[in-house]
C-alpha positions in Angstrom: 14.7 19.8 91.7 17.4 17.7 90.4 21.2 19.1 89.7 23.8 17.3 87.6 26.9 18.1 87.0 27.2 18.5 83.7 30.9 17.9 82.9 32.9 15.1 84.9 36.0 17.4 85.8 34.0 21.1 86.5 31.6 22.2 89.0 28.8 23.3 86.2 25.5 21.8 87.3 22.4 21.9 85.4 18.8 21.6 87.3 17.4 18.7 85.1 13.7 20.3 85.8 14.3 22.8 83.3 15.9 20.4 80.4 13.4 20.6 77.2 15.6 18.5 75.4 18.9 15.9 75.4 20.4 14.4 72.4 23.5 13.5 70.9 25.0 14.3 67.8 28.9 13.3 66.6 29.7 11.5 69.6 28.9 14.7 71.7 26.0 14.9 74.0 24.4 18.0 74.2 21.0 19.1 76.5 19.0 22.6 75.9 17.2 24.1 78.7 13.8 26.4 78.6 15.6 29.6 78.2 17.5 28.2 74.7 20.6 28.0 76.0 22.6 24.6 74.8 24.9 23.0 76.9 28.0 20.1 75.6 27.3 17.5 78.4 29.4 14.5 79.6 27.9 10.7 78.7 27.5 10.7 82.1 25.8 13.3 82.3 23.3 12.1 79.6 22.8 8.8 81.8 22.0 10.6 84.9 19.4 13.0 83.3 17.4 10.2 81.3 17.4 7.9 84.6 16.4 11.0 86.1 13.4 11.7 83.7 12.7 7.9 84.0 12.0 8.1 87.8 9.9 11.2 87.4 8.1 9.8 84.5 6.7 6.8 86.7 
């Protein structure tokens, strides 16, 4: 279980096991989890889920 915060200046955290997909669209970064709920996510954000799904890919 992973959690990222999912905007730099709020306390909303996301656990990245139960992302189904990232992208970005407009210059706004968005992720959707299992349930279908979509989330607007910080760049930073983005980063730490994809090196997150990089280190559990290996």
């Amino acid at each position: 279980m992973k959690l990222i915060r999912i905007i730099d200046d709020a306390n909303n955290y996301i656990n990245a096991d139960f992302l189904v997909r990232v992208w970005r669209e407009d210059n706004k970064q968005y992720c959707q989890l299992v349930t279908g709920t979509t989330y607007q996510i910080s760049k930073n954000a983005l980063i730490k889920i994809l090196e997150y799904d990089k280190e559990t890919s290996k």
